[in-house]
SEZA-314107 format. One record per residue (C-alpha): residue number from 1; residue in one letter; x, y, z. Coordinates in steps of 0.02 Angstrom, whole numbers, padded with zeros to 5 digits. Layout:
BEGIN
@seq NUM type a xx X yy Y zz Z
...
***
This chain:
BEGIN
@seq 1 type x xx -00466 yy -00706 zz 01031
@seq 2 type x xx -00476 yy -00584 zz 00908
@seq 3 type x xx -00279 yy -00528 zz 00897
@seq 4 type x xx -00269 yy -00712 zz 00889
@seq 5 type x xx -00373 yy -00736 zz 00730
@seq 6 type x xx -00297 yy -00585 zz 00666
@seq 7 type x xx -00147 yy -00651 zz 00680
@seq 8 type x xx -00191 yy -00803 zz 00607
@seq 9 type x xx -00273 yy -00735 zz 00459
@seq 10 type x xx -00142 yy -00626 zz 00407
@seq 11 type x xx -00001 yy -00775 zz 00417
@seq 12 type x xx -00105 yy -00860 zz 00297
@seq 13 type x xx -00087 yy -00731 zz 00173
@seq 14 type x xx 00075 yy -00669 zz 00206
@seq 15 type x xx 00139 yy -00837 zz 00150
@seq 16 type x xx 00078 yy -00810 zz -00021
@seq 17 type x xx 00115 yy -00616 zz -00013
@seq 18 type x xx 00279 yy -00545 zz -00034
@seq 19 type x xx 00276 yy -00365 zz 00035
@seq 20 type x xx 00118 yy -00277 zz -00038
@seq 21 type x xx 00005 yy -00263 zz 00089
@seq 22 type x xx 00048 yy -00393 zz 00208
@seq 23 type x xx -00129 yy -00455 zz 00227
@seq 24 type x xx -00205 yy -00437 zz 00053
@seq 25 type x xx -00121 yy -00489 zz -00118
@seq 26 type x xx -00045 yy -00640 zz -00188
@seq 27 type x xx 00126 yy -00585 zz -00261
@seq 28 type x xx 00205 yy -00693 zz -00366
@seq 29 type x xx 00338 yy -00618 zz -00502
@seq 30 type x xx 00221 yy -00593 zz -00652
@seq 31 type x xx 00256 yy -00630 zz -00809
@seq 32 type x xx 00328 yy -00501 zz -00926
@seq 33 type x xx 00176 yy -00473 zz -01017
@seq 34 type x xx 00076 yy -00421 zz -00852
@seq 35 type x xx 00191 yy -00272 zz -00843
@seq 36 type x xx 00167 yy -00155 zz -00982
@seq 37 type x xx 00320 yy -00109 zz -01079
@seq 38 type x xx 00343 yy 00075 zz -01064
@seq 39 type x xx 00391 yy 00097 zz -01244
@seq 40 type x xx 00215 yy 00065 zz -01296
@seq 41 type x xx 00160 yy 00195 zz -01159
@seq 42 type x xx 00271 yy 00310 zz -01212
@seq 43 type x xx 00163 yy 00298 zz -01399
@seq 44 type x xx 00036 yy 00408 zz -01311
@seq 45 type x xx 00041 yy 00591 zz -01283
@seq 46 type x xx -00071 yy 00594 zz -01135
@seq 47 type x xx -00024 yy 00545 zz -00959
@seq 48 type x xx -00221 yy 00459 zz -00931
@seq 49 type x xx -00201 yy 00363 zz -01076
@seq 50 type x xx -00045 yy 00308 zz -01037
@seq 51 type x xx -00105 yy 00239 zz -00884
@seq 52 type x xx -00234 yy 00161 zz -00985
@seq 53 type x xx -00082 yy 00055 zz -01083
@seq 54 type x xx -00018 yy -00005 zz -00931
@seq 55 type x xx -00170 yy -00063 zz -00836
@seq 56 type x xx -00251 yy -00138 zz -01010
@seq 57 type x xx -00070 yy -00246 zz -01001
@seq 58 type x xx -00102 yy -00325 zz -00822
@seq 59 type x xx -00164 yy -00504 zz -00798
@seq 60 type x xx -00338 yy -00531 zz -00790
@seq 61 type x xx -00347 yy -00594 zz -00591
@seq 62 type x xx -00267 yy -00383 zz -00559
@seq 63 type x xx -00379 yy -00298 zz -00690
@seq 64 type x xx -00529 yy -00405 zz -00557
@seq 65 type x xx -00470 yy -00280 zz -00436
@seq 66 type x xx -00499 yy -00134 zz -00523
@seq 67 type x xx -00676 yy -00107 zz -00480
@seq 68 type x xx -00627 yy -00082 zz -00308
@seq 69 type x xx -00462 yy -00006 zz -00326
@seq 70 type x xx -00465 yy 00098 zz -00466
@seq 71 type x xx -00286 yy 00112 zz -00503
@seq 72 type x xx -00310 yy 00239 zz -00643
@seq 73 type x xx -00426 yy 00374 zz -00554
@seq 74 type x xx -00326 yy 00346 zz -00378
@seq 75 type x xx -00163 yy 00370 zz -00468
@seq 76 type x xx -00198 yy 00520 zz -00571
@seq 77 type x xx -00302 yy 00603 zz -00404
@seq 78 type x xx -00140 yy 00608 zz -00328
@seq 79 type x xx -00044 yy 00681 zz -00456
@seq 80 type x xx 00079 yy 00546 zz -00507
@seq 81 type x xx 00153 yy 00577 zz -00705
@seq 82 type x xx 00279 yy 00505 zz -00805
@seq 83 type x xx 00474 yy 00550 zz -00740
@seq 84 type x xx 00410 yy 00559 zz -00553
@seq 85 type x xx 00495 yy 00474 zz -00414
@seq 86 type x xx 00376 yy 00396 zz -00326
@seq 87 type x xx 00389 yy 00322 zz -00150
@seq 88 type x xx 00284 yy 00139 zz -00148
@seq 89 type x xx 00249 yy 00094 zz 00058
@seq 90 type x xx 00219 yy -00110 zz 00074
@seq 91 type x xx 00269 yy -00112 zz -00152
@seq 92 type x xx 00206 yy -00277 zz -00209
@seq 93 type x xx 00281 yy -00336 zz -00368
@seq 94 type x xx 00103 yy -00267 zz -00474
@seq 95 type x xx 00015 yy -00151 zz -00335
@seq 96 type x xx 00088 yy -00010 zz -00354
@seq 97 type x xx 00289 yy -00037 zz -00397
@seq 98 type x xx 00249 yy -00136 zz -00545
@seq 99 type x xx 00121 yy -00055 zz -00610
@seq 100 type x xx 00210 yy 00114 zz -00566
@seq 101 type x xx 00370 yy 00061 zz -00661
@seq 102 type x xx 00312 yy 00059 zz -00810
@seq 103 type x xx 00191 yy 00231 zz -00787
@seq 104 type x xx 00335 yy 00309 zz -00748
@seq 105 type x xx 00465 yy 00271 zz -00881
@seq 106 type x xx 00650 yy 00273 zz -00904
@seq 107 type x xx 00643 yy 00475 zz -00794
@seq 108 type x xx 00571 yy 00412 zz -00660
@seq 109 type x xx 00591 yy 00307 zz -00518
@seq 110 type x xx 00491 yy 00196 zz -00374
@seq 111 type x xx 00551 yy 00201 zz -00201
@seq 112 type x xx 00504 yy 00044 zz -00098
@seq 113 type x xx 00464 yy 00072 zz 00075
@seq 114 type x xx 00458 yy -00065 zz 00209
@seq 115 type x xx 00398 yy -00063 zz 00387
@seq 116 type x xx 00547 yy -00030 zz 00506
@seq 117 type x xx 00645 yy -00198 zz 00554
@seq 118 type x xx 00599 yy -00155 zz 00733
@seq 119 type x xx 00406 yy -00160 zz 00710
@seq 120 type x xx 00417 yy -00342 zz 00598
@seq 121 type x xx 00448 yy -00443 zz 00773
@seq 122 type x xx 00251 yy -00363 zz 00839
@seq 123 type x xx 00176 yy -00455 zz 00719
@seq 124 type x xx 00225 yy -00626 zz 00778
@seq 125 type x xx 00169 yy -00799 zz 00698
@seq 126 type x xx 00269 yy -00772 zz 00533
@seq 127 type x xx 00378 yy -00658 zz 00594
@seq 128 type x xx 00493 yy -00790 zz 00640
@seq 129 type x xx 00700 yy -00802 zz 00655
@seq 130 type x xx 00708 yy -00824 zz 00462
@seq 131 type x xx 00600 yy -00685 zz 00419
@seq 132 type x xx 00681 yy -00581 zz 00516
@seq 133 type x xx 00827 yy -00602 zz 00462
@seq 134 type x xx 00779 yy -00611 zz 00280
@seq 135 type x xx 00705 yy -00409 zz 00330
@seq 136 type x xx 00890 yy -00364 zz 00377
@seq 137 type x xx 00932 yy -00370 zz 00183
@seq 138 type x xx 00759 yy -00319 zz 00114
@seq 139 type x xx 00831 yy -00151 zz 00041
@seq 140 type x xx 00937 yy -00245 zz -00064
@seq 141 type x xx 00834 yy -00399 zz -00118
@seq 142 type x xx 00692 yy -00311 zz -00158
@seq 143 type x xx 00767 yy -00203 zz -00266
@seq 144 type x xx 00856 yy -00346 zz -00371
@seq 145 type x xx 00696 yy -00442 zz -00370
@seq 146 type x xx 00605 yy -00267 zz -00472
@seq 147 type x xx 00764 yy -00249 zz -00582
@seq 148 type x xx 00744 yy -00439 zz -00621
@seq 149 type x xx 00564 yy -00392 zz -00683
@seq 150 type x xx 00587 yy -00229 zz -00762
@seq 151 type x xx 00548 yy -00209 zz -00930
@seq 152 type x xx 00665 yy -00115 zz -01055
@seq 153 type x xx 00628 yy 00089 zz -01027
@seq 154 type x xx 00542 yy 00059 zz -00856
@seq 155 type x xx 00569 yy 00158 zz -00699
@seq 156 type x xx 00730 yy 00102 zz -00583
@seq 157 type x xx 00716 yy 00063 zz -00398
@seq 158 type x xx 00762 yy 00105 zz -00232
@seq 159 type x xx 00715 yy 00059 zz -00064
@seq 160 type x xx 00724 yy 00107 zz 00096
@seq 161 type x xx 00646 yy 00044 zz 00292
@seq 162 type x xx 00573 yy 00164 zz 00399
@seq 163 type x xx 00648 yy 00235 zz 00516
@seq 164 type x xx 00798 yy 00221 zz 00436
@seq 165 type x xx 00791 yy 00324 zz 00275
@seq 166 type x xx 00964 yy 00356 zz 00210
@seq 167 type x xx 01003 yy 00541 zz 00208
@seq 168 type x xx 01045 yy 00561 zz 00010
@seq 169 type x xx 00848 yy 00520 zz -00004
@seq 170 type x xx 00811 yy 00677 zz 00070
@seq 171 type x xx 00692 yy 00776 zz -00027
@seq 172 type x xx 00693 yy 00679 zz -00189
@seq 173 type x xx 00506 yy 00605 zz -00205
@seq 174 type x xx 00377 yy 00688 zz -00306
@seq 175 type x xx 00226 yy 00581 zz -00211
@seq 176 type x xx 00216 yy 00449 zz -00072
@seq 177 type x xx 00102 yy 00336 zz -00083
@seq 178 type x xx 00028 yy 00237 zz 00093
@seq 179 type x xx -00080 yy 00106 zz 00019
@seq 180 type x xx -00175 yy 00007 zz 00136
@seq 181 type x xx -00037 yy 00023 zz 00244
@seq 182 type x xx -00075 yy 00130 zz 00392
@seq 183 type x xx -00165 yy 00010 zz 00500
@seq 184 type x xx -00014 yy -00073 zz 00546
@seq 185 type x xx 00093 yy 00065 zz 00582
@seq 186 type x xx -00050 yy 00143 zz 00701
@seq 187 type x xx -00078 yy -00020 zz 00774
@seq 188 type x xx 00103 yy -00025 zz 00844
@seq 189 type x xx 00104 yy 00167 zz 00882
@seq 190 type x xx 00110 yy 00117 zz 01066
@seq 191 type x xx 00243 yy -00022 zz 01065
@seq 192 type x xx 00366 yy 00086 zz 00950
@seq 193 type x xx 00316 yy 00256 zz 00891
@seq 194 type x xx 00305 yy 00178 zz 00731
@seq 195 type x xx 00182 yy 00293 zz 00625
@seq 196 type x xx 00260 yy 00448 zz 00702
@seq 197 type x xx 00449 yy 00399 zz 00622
@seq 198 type x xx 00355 yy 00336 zz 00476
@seq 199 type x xx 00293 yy 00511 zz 00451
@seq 200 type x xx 00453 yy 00608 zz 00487
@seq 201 type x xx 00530 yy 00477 zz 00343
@seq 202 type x xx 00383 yy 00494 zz 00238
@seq 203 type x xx 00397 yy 00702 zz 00268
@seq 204 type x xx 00607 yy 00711 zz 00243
@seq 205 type x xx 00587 yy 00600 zz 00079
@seq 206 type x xx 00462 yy 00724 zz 00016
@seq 207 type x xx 00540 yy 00860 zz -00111
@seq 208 type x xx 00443 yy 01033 zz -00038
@seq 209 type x xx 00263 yy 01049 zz -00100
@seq 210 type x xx 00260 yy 00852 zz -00112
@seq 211 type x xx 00107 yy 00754 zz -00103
@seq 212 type x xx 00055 yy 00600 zz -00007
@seq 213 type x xx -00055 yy 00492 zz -00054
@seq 214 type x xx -00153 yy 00377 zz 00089
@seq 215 type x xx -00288 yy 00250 zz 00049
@seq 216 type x xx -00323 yy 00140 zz 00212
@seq 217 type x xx -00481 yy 00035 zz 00268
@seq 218 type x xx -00597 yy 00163 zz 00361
@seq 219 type x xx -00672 yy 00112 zz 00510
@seq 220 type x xx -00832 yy 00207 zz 00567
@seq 221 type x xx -00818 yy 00338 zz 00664
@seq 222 type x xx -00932 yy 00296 zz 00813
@seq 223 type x xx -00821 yy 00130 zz 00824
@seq 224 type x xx -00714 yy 00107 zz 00983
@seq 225 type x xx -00545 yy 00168 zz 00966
@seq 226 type x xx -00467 yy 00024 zz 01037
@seq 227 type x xx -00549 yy -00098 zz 00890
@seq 228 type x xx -00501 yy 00053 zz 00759
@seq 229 type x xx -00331 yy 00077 zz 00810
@seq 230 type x xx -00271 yy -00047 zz 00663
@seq 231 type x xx -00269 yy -00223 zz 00747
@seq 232 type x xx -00424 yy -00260 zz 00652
@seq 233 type x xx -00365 yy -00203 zz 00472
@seq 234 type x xx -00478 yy -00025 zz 00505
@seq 235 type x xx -00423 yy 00146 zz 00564
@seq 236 type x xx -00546 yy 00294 zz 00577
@seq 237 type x xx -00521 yy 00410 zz 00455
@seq 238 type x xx -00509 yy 00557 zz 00618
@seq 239 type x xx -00351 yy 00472 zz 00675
@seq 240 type x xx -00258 yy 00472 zz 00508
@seq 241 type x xx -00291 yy 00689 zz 00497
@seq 242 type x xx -00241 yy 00691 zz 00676
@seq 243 type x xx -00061 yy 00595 zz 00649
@seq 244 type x xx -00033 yy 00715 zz 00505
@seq 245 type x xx -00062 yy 00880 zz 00580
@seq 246 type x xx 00047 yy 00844 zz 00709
@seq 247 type x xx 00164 yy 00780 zz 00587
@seq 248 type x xx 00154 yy 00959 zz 00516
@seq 249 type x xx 00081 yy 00912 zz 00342
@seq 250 type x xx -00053 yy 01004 zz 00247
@seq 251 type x xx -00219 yy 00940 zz 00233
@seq 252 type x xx -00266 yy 00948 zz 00064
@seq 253 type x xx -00436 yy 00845 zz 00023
@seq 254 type x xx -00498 yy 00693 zz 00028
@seq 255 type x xx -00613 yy 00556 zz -00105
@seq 256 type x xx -00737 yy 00438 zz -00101
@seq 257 type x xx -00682 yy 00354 zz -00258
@seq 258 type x xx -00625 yy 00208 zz -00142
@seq 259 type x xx -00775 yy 00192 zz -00033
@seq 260 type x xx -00893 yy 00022 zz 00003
@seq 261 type x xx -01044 yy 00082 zz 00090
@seq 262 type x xx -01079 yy -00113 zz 00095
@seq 263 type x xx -00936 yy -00131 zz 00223
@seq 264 type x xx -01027 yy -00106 zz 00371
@seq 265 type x xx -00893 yy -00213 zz 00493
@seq 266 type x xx -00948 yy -00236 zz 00677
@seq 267 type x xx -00837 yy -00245 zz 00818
@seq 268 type x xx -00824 yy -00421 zz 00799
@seq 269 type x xx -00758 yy -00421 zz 00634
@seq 270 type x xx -00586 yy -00388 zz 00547
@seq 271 type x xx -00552 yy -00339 zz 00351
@seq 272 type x xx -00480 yy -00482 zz 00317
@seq 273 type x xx -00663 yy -00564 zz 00311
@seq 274 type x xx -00650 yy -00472 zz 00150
@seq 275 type x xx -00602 yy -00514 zz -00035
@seq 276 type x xx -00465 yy -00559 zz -00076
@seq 277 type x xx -00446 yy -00650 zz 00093
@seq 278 type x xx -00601 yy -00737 zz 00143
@seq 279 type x xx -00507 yy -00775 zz 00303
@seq 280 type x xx -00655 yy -00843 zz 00400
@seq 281 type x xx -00750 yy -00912 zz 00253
@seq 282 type x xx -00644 yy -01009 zz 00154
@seq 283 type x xx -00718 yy -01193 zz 00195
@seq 284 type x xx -00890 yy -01090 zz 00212
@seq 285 type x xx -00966 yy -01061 zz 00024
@seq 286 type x xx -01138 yy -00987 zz 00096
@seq 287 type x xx -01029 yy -00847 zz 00224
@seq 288 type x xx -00925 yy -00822 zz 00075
@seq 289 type x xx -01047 yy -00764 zz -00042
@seq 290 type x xx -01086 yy -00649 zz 00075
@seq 291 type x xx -00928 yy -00578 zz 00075
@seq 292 type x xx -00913 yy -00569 zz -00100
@seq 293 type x xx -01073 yy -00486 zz -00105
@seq 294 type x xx -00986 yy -00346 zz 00006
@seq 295 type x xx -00835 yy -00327 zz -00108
@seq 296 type x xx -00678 yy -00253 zz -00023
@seq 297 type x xx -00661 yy -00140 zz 00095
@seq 298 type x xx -00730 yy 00028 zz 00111
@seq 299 type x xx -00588 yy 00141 zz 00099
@seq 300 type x xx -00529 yy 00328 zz 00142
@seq 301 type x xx -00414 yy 00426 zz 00012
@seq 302 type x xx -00342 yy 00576 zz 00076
@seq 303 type x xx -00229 yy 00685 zz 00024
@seq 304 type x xx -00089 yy 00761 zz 00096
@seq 305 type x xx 00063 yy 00898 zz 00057
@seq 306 type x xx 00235 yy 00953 zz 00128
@seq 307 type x xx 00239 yy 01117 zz 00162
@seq 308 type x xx 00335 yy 01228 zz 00022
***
């Protein structure tokens, strides 16, 4: 029943949501003026403030977000700067490709990075014959879909699936960012080795001494594996620094910046509960002002390098 709702829940949302974290965000193309134009970031001689141009430029309904998000701090913790190329997993057309675009300027550039066309079919529900085969192009339509949106002096774009990055990426990213994006790759460890080839891709992309960035929904510890392995939107922090070592990266640190002490889920709940979802409360005001109350989810950032 509870796969079921899952799956259910993160349909919904994935109707309105094209890429960014399949079960989250709303992703129509914004308007021009919710992407900052570089050239008026490029004013400013300091890479925070910078930032600060293009976050004050997003639409009101994304600057919402920011309490729980904190695009700035997560963004400079991890060491991304003007010229980078940057590696987006699950890029939405705001969070982070958009936004990231114009940070980055003219010098750099944002990678997109999709879940492997072999994982997609797991998911069922949505995942039907059309979407897949709209997947089988996604390299190239996403890209022209960013270019469409990109502002004059903005970062280019690439994209790749995993599991299939294309050798000439090798060692060219700066940072790669895993955004609430690891619950779904853990969930279908089992069927397809999914979050192991993600992190070979993630670690060949990776220039040496390159960072990765991962901000997921933490489950708590003395949860049950099975309902933290990712079908329920939450992974236990313990599991994420497990995948890695083996995956032979360095453990650098880890933040709090993005944690909800307020999220206390059960084993009978899922994140998508949660702002901005509401799955199970939508036609319930009373159980969703207790959601809102909670605020989204309680969150892990750690940090991550390639070894030199």
């Amino acid at each position: 029943m509870m796969k079921y709702l899952l799956m259910s829940a993160t349909a919904l949302v994935l109707v309105s949501c094209a890429g960014e974290d399949v079960d989250e965000d709303v992703s129509t193309p914004p308007a021009e003026s919710e992407i900052a134009a570089p050239e008026e970031a490029v004013a400013t001689p300091n890479s925070a403030e910078q930032l600060d141009v293009v976050l004050a430029a997003q639409s009101d309904v994304e600057k919402a977000r920011y309490q729980y998000r904190h695009p700035k701090e997560m963004l400079l913790y991890y060491g991304v700067e003007p010229g980078m190329t940057v590696v987006d997993t699950l890029p939405g057309e705001v969070w982070y490709s958009g936004i990231l675009s114009a940070y980055l300027g003219e010098e750099g550039k944002v990678i997109g990075a999709d879940y492997s066309n072999a994982m997609w079919p797991f998911f069922g529900g949505f995942a039907d014959e059309a979407f897949l085969k709209e997947k089988e192009t996604w390299t190239e339509s996403w890209v022209a879909d960013m270019e469409a949106i990109r502002r004059d002096g903005g970062a280019s774009f690439d994209a790749f699936v995993y599991g299939a990055l294309p050798e000439e990426m090798y060692g060219t990213a700066d940072v790669v960012l895993v955004v609430r994006a690891m619950h779904h790759l853990s969930r279908f460890e089992e069927e397809g080795g999914f979050l192991t080839a993600a992190l070979i891709d993630i670690k060949n992309v990776l220039k040496p001494g390159g960072i990765v960035g991962v901000v997921q929904h933490r489950a708590p510890e003395t949860s049950s594996d099975e309902w933290a392995e990712g079908d329920n939107g939450y992974v236990k922090q313990s599991r994420i620094l497990t995948f890695f070592e083996v995956a032979g990266f360095e453990y650098l640190e880890s933040s709090e910046l993005n944690a909800n002490p307020k999220d206390q889920p059960t084993e009978e709940e899922f994140v998508w509960r949660l702002p901005p979802s509401f799955a199970t409360s939508r036609d319930n005001p009373e159980l969703k002002a207790q959601m809102e109350a909670i605020g989204e989810s309680d969150r892990m950032m750690l940090k991550f390098r390639k070894p030199e």
